[in-house]
C-alpha positions as CSV (number, residue, x, y, z in Angstrom):
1,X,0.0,0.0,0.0
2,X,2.7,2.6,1.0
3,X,4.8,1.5,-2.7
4,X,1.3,2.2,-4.3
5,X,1.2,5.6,-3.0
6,X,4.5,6.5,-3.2
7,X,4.3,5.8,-7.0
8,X,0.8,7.9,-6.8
9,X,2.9,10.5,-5.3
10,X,5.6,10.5,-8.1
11,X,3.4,10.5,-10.8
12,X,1.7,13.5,-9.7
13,X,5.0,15.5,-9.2
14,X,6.3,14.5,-12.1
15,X,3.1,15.1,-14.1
16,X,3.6,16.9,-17.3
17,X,0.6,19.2,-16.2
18,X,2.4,20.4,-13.4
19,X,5.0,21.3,-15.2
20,X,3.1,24.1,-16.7
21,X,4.7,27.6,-17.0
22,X,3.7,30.6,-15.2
23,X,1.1,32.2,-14.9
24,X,1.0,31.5,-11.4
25,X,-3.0,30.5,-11.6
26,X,-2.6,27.7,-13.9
27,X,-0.2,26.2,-12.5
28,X,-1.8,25.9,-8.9
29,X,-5.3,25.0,-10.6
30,X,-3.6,22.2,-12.6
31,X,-2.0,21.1,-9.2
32,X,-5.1,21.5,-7.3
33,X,-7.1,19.4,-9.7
34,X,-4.7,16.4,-10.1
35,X,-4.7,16.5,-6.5
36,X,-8.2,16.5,-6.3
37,X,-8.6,13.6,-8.8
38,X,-6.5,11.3,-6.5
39,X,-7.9,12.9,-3.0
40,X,-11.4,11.0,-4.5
41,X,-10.5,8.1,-5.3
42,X,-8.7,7.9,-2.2
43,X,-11.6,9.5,-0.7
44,X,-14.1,6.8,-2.0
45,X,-12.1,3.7,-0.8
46,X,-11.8,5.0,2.3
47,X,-15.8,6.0,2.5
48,X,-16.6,1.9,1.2
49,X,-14.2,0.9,3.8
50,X,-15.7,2.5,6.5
51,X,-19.4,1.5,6.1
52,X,-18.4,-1.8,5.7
53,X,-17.1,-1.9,9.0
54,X,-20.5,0.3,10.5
55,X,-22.7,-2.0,9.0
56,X,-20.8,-5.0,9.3
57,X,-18.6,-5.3,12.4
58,X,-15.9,-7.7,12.1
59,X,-12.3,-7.8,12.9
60,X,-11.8,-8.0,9.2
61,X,-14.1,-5.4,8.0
62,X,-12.1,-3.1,11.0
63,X,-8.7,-3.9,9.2
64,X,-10.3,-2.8,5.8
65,X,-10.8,0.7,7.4
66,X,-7.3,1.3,9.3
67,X,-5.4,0.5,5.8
68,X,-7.9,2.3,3.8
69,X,-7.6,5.2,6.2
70,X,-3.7,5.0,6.6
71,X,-4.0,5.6,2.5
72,X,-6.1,8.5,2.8
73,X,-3.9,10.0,5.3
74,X,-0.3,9.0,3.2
75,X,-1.6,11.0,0.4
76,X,-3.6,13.8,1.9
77,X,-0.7,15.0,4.5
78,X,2.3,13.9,2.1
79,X,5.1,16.4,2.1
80,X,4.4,16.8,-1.4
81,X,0.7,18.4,-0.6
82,X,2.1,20.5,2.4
83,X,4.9,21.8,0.2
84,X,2.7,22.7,-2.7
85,X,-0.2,24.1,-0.7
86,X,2.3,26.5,0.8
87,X,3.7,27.2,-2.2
88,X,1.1,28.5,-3.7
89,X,-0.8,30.6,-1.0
90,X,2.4,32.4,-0.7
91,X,0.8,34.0,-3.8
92,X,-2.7,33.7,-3.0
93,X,-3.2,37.3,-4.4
94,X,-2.2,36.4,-7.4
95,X,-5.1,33.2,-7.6
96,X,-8.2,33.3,-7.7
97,X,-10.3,33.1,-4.9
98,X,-11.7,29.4,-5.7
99,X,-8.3,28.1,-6.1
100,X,-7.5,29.5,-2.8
101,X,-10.2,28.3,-1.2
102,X,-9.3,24.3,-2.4
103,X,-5.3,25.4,-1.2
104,X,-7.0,25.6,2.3
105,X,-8.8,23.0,2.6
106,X,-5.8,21.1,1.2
107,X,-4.2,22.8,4.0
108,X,-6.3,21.8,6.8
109,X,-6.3,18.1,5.6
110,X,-2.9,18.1,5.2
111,X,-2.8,19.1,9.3
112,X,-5.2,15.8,10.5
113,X,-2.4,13.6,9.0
114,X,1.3,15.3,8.4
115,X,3.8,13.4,6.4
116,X,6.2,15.2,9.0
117,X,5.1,12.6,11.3
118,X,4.3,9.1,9.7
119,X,4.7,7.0,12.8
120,X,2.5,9.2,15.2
121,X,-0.1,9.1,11.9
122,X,-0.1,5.2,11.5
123,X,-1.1,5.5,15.6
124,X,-3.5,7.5,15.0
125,X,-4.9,5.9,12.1
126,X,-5.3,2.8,14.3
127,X,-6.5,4.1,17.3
128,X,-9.1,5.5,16.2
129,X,-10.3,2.4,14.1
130,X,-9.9,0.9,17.2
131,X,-12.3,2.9,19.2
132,X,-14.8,2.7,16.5
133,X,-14.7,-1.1,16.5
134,X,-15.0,-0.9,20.4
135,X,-18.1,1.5,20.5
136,X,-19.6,-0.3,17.3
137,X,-19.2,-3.6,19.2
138,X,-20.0,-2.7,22.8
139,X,-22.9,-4.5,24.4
140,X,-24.9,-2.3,27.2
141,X,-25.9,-4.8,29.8
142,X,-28.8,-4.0,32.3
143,X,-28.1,-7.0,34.0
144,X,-25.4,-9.1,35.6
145,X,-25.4,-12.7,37.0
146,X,-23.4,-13.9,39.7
147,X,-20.0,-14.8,37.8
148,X,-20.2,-11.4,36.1
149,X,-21.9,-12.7,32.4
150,X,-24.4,-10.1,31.1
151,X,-28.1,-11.5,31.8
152,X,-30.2,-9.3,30.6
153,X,-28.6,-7.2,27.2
154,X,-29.7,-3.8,26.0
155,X,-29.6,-2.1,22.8
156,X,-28.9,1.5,22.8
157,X,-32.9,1.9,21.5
158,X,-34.0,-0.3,24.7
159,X,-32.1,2.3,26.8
160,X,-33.7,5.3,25.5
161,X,-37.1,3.8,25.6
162,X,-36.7,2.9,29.0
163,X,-35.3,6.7,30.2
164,X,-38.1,7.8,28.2
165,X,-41.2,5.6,29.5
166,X,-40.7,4.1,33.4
167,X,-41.4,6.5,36.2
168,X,-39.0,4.0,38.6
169,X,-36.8,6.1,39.7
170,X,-35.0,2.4,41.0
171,X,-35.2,1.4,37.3
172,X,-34.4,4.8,35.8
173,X,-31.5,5.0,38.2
174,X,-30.4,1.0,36.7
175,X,-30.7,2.4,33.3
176,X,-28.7,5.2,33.4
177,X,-25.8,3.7,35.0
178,X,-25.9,1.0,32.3
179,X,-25.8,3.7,29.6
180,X,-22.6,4.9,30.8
181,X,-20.7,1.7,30.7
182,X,-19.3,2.6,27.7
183,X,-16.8,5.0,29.1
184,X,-14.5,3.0,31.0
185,X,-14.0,0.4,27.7
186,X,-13.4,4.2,25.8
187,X,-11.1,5.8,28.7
188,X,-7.3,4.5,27.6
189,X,-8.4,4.9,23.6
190,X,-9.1,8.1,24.2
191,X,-6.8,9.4,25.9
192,X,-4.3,8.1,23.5
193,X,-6.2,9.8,20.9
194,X,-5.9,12.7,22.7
195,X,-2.0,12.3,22.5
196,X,-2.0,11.7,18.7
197,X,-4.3,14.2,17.5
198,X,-2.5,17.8,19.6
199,X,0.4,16.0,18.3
200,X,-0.4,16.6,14.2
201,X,-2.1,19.3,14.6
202,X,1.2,21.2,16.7
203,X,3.2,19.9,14.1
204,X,1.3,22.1,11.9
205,X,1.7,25.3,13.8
206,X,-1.9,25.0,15.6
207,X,-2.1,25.3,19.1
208,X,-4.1,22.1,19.8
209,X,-6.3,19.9,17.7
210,X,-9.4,22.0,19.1
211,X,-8.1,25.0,16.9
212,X,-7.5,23.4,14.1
213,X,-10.9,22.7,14.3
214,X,-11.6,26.2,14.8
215,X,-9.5,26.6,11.5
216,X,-12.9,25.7,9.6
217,X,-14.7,28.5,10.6
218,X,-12.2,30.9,9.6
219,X,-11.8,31.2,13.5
220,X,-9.0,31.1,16.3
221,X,-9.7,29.2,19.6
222,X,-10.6,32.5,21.0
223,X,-12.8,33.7,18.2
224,X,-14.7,30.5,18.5
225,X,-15.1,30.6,21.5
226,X,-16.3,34.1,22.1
227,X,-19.1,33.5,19.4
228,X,-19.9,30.1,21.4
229,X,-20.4,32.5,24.5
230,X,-21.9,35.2,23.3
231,X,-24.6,32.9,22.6
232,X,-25.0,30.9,25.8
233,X,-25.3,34.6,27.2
234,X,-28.0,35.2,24.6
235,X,-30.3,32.6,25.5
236,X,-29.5,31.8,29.5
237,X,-32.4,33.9,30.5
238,X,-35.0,31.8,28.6
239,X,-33.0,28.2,29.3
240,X,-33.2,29.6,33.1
241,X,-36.5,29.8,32.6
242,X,-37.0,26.1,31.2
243,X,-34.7,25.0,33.7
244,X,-36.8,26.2,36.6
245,X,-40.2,24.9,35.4
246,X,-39.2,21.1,34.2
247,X,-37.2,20.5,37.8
248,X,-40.3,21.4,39.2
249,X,-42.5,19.3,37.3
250,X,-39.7,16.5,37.7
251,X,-39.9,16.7,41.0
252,X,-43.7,16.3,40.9
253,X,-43.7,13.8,39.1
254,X,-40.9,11.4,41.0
255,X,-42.5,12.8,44.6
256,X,-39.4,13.8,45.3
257,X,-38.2,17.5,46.7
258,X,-37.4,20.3,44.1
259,X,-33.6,20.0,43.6
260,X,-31.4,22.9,42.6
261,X,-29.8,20.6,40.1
262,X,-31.7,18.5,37.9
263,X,-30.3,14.6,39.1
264,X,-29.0,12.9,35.8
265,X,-31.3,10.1,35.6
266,X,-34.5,11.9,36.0
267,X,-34.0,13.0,32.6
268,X,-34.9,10.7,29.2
269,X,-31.8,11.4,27.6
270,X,-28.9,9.6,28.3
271,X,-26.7,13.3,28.3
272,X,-29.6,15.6,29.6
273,X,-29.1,17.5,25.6
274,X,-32.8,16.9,25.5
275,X,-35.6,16.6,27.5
276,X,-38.2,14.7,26.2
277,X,-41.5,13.3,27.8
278,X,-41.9,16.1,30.5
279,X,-44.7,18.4,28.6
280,X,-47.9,16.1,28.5
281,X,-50.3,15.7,25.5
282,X,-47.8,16.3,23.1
283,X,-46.8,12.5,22.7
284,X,-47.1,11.9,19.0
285,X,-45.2,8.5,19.4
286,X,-48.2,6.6,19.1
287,X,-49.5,8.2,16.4
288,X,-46.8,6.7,14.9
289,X,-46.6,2.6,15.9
290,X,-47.8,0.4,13.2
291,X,-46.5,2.5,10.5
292,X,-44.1,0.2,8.4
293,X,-40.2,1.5,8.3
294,X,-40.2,2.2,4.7
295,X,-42.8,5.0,5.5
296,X,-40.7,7.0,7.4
297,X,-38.4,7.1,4.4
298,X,-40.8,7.8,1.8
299,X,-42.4,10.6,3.4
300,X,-39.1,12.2,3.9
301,X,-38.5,12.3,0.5
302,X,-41.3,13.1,-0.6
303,X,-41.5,16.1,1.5
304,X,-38.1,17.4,-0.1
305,X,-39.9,16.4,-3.5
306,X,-42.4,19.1,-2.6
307,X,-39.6,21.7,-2.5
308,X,-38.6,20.9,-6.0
309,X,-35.8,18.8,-4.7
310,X,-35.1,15.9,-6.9
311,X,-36.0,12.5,-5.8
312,X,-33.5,10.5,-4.1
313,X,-30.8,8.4,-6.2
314,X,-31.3,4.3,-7.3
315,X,-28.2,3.9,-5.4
316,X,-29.6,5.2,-2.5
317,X,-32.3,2.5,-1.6
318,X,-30.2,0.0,-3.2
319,X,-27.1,0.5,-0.8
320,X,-28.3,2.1,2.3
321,X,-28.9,0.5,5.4
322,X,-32.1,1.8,6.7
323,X,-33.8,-0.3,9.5
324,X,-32.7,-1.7,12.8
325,X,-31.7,-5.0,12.8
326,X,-33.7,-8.0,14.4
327,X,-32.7,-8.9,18.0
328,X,-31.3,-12.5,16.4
329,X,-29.7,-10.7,13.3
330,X,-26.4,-12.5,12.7
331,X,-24.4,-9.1,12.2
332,X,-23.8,-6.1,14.3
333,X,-24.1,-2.4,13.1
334,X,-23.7,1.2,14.3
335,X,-26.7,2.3,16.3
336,X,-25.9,6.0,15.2
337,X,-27.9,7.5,12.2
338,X,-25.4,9.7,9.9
339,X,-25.5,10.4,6.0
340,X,-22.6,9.4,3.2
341,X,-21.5,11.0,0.5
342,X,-19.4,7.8,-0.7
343,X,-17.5,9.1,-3.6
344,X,-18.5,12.8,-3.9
345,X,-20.7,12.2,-6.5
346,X,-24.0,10.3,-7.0
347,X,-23.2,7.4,-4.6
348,X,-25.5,9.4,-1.4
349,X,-26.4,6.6,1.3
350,X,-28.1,6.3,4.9
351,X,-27.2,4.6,8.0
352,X,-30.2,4.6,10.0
353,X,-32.0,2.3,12.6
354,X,-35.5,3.4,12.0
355,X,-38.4,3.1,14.3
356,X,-42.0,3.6,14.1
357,X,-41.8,6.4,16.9
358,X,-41.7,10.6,16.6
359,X,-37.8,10.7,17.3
360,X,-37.0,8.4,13.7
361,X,-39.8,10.0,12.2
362,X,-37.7,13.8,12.6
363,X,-34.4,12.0,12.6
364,X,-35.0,10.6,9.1
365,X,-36.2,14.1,7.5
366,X,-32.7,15.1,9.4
367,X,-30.6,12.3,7.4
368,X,-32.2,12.8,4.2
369,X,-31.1,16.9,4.4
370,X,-27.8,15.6,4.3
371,X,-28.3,13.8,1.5
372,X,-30.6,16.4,-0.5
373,X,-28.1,19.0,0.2
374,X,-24.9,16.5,-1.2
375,X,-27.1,16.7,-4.5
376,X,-27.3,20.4,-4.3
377,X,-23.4,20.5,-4.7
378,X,-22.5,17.8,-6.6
379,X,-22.4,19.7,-9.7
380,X,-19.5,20.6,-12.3
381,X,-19.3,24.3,-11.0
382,X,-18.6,23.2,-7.3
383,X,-15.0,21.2,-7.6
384,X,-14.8,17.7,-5.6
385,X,-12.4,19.9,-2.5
386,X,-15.2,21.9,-1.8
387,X,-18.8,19.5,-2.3
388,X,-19.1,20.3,1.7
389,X,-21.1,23.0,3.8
390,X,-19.9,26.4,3.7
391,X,-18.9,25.8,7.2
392,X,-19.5,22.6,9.4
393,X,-22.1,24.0,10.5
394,X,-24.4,24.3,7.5
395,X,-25.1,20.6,6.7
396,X,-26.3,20.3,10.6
397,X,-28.6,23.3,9.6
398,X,-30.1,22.5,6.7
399,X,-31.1,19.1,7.8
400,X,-32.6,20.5,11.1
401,X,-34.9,22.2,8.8
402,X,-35.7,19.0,7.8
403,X,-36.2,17.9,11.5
404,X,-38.4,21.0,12.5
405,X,-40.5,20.7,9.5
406,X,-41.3,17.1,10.9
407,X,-43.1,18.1,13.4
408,X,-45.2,20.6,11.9
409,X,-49.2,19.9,13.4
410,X,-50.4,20.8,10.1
411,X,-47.8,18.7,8.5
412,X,-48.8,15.8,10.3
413,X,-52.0,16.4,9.9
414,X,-52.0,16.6,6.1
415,X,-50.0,12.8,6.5
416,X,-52.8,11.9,8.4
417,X,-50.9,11.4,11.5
418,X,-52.7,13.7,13.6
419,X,-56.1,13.6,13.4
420,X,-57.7,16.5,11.7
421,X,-59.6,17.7,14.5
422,X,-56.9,17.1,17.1
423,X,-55.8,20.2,18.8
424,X,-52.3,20.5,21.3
425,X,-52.5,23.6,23.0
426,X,-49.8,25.9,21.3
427,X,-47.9,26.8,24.5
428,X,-47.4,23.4,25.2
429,X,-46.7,22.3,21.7
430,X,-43.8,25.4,21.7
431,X,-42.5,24.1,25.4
432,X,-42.0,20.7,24.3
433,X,-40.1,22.1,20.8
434,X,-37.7,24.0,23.2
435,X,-37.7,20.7,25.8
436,X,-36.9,18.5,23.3
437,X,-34.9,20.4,20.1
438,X,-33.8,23.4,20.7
439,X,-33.3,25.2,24.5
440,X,-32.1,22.6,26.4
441,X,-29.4,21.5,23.8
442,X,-27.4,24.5,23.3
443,X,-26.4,24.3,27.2
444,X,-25.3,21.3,26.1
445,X,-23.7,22.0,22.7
446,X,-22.1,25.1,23.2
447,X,-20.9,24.5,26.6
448,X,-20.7,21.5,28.1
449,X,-18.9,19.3,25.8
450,X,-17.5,21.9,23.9
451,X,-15.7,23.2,27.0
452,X,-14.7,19.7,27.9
453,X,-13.2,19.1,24.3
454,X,-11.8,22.5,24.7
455,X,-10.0,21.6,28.1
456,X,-9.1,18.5,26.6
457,X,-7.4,18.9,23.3
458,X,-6.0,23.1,24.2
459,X,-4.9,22.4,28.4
460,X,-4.0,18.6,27.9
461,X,-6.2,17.9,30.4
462,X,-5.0,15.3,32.4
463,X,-6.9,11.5,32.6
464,X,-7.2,11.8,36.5
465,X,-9.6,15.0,36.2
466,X,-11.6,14.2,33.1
467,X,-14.7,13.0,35.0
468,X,-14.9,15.6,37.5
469,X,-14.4,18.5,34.8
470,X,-17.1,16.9,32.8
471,X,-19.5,17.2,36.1
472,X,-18.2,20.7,36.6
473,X,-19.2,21.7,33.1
474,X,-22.7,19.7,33.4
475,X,-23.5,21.8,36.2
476,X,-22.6,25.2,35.2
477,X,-23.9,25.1,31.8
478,X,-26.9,22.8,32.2
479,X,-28.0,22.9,35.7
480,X,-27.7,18.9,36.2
481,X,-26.2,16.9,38.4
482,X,-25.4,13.0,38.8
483,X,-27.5,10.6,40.7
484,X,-24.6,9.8,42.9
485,X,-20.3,10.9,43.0
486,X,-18.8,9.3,39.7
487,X,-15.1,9.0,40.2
488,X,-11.9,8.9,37.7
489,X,-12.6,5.3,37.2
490,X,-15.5,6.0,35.3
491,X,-15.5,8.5,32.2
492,X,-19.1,9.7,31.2
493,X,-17.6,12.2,28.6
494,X,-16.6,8.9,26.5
495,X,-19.7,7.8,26.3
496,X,-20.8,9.9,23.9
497,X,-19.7,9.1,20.2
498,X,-18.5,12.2,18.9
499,X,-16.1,12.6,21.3
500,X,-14.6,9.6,20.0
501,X,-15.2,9.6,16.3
502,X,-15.8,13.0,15.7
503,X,-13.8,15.3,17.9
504,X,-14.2,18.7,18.6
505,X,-17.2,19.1,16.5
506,X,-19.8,19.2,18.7
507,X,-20.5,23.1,18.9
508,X,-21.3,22.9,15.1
509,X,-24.8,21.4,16.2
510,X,-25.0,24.6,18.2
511,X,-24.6,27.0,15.6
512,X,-26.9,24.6,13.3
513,X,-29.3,25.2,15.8
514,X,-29.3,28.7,15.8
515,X,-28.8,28.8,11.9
516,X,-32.0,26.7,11.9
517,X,-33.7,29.5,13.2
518,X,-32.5,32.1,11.4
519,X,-33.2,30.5,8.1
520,X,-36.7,29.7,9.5
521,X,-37.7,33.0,10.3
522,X,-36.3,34.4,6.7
523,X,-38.3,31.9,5.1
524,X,-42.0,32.1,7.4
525,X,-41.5,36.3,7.1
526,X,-39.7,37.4,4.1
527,X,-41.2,34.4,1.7
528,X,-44.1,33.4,2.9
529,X,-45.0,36.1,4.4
530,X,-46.0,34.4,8.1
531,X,-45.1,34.5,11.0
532,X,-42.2,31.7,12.1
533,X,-44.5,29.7,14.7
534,X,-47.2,28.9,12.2
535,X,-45.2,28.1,9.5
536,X,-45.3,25.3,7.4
537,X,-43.5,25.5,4.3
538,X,-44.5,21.6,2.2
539,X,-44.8,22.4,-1.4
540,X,-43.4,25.4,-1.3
541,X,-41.0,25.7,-4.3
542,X,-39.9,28.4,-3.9
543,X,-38.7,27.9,0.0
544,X,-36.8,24.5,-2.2
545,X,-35.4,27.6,-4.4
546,X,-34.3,29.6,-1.5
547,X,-32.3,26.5,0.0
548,X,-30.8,25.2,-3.0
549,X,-29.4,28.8,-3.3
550,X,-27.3,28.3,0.1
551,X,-26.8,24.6,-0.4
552,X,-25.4,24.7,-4.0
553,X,-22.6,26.6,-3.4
554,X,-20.8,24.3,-1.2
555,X,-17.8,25.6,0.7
556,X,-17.2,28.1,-2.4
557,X,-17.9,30.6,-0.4
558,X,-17.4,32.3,2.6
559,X,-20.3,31.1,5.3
560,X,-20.4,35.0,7.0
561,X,-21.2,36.5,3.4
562,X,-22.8,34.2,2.3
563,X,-25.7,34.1,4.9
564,X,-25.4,37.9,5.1
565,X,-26.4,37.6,1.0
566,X,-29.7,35.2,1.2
567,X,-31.1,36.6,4.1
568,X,-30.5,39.9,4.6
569,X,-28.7,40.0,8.0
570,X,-25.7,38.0,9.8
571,X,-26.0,34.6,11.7
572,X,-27.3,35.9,15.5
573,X,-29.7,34.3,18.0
574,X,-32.4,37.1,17.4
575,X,-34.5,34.7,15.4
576,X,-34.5,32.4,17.8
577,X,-35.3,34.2,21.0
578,X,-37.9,36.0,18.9
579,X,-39.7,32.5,18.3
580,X,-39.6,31.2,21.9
581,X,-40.6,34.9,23.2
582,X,-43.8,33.5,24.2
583,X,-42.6,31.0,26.2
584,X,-40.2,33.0,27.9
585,X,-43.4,35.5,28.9
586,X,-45.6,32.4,29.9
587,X,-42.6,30.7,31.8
588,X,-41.7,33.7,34.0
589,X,-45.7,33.5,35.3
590,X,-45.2,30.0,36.3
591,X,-42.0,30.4,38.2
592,X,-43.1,33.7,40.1
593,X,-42.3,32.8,43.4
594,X,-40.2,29.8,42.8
595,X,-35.9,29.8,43.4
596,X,-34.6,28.8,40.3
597,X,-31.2,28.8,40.8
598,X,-29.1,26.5,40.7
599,X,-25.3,27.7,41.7
């Protein structure tokens, strides 16, 4: 494999097309695209490699991905890249701002893998296929018999089910610690990850593998992270609000005295980023049982349709793996859902493990965003280094949309999953949207495992305080607590995937989020002329013609100027304090009288 791409490596520098003379641009576009030609190839293997081993996990499928990932990262950190990419942007006033734009992401994958240091990125390469294969394998256990053998199994599902349906605080309490089992099997991986990745990205002049993250955006650390806090500040009065009213009904409904801290487990997700099941009549989970898994699917797409969107690829329903497995099923797979763009062009696939309940129902209009929005750029005028949101930030967005639109009442009424004549009280309906999407997240997003990450990857933060940090950020920025002291032995911060598999990324759901309702409210006022709550925007073409606008450029262009273009004004929380403004008013009557702090 390394011969292979050594001779790849050759070729292109000795490529008669690179040899052009000056001007300056052609030469660095003729570069750009032979590199781009082998980057997707690369690219492709690697992608096939990979959901193999998600869909199919095997010892051999996980060896398929380290030496299809060690070749992606030969080729896209080889000196040869580096060398050339700074090369060029040495002159970047003399190119034109496309090719510059390809230079830097060239650039910045160039960093995640430098040819500087091949051992430390052969580690790395490993390690992480290691901890993929370890969280793609791991079996939750609810149970244990007397010699230590698991008894009574759980999937992931069966532990979010049960969070979200028994009032047991006993049982809860079982759950909850079974969901975190996770993180002491995740502990040594990642903290050798956390070795390897500060280590190629300090090689490459960054300060920590958190900024070159940051990079993305166009950011520093600092910049990041002042945008990140500006809008926790912008929306703490309403998530105090929240805050104050759900641990009171919590604490009504467990008969239990009103904490200042909301206990972990009293809470139906597994992280406290959501908080579903508190708000009552707004359970539209049976509405949904009986309906067959393909449905889900099909209404996605066909509510994208309805926005002019093209329908989805053969390739997609032939290749993607859609539905969660029977309990005897012969293979494992990964329990998360995500979108692939397999080879940058028409090869668009799902990994799901769909449902018949509200939460795949939105989750699959989520997935399927991704995938609309990977046709939106995969066009001859967006190059293959740049079929990718403007920032991070914009694919998480665009699907959320998706999400939102889901669970539109007159939406579901129209699919006849509502009842025509059914009515939820709109307060309610709007508390549940913040409990569940939106207000209790961003705590979440922006600070508490961004922080972490943050602490992690920019202090080195040591092994022997990454617990209690985590329970430190938990309570400052979400106003939680755990059920009982977890010690260093345990490492609830690893039992979340992203951490592993997608580091320092989190915070791009936050911005999404608040994205999300800034498109929203562009659409509802300035298309349809509506106002946001009421919105509903199926067959709407030209809300599809809006969209495609943002999505079909890609990452050609600057995100800041680009949102500033299609709607008007920059990317700020206004939008989305605007929406919830009701709630806010109708939440400070409830709590009149009531301490709800929590410091």
């Amino acid at each position: 494999m390394e011969n292979t791409l050594a001779l790849l490596l050759a070729a292109l520098l000795a490529s008669p097309v690179l040899a052009a003379p000056t001007p300056i641009q052609k030469d660095a576009e003729s570069f750009v695209n032979a590199y781009a030609g082998y980057y997707q190839g690369l690219y492709t293997v690697a992608q096939e490699a990979s959901w193999a081993a998600s869909t199919d996990v095997t010892p051999e499928h996980d060896g398929m991905r380290i030496a299809a990932n060690k070749a992606m990262a030969s080729f896209t950190g080889s000196r040869f890249a580096i060398e050339q990419a700074k090369r060029y942007l040495a002159r970047k006033a003399e190119l034109k701002p496309l090719t510059v734009r390809q230079l830097r992401k060239i650039q910045l994958e160039a960093a995640e893998n430098p040819a500087t240091l091949p051992e430390i990125v052969a580690k790395r390469v490993e390690a992480e296929s290691r901890q993929s294969s370890v969280m793609d394998s791991f079996q939750f256990c609810l149970q244990k018999s007397t010699d230590g053998a698991c008894s009574k199994p759980v999937t992931a599902n069966d532990i979010d089910d049960l969070l979200l349906s028994t009032r047991d605080l006993s049982v809860r309490l079982q759950v909850w610690n079974a969901s975190k089992e996770t993180g002491p099997a995740l502990k040594s991986g990642l903290a050798e990850l956390q070795a390897l990745r500060n280590a190629v990205a300090r090689d490459f002049g960054f300060s920590s593998y958190f900024a070159l993250q940051a990079a993305d955006y166009g950011m520093t650390t600092a910049e990041l992270s002042a945008m990140l806090d500006g809008l926790l500040r912008d929306i703490q009065p309403l998530y105090g609000q929240v805050h104050c009213w759900a641990k009171h009904k919590l604490a009504e409904r467990y008969g239990q005295p009103v904490p200042k801290r909301i206990p972990a487990h009293w809470i139906a997700n597994r992280w406290g980023q959501e908080w579903p099941g508190i708000v009552e009549g707004v359970d539209l989970d049976p509405y949904f049982k009986g309906r067959p898994q393909e449905w889900f699917v099909k209404t996605g797409e066909d509510w994208y349709v309805s926005l002019g969107f093209e329908r989805l690829p053969k390739v997609f329903w032939e290749k993607s793996d859609l539905y969660a497995l029977p309990a005897d099923a012969k293979r494992k797979k990964n329990t998360h859902a995500s979108a692939w763009h397999m080879d940058l062009e028409n090869d668009q696939r799902s990994l799901m493990n769909i449902q018949p309940d509200t939460n795949w129902f939105k989750t699959t209009h989520h997935e399927l965003g991704h995938i609309f929005y990977y046709q939106a750029y995969t066009r001859p005028e967006v190059p293959v280094l740049l079929r990718r949101g403007a920032n991070r930030a914009f694919h998480e967005g665009i699907a959320e949309l998706g999400s939102m639109a889901a669970t539109r009442q007159s939406y579901l009424k129209r699919l006849g999953v509502l009842p025509a004549d059914k009515q939820i009280d709109p307060t309610q309906w709007l508390l549940n949207e913040a409990l569940v999407e939106t207000v209790t997240f961003l705590p979440w997003a922006a600070g508490t495992i961004t922080a972490w990450e943050k602490d992690l990857y920019e202090n080195d933060l040591s092994t022997a305080q990454w617990n209690a940090r985590w329970w430190d950020y938990v309570s400052k920025y979400q106003g939680i607590e755990p059920p009982a002291p977890r010690g260093e032995e345990f490492c609830d911060a690893c039992t979340k995937t992203h951490v592993n598999d997608a580091p320092a990324y989190y915070y791009n759901y936050a911005v999404a989020t608040i994205l999300k309702y800034h498109l929203h409210a562009h659409i509802c006022r300035n298309i349809l002329k509506t106002e946001p709550y009421a919105c509903e925007y199926t067959g709407h073409k030209e809300v599809g013609d809006f969209l495609k606008g943002i999505m079909a450029a890609g990452a050609t262009r600057d995100w800041r100027e680009l949102i500033k273009e299609k709607t008007g004004s920059e990317l700020s929380t206004k939008a989305m304090m605007d929406y919830f403004q009701p709630l806010r008013a109708h939440l400070q009557k409830e709590n009149a009288g009531r301490d709800c702090r929590w410091e």
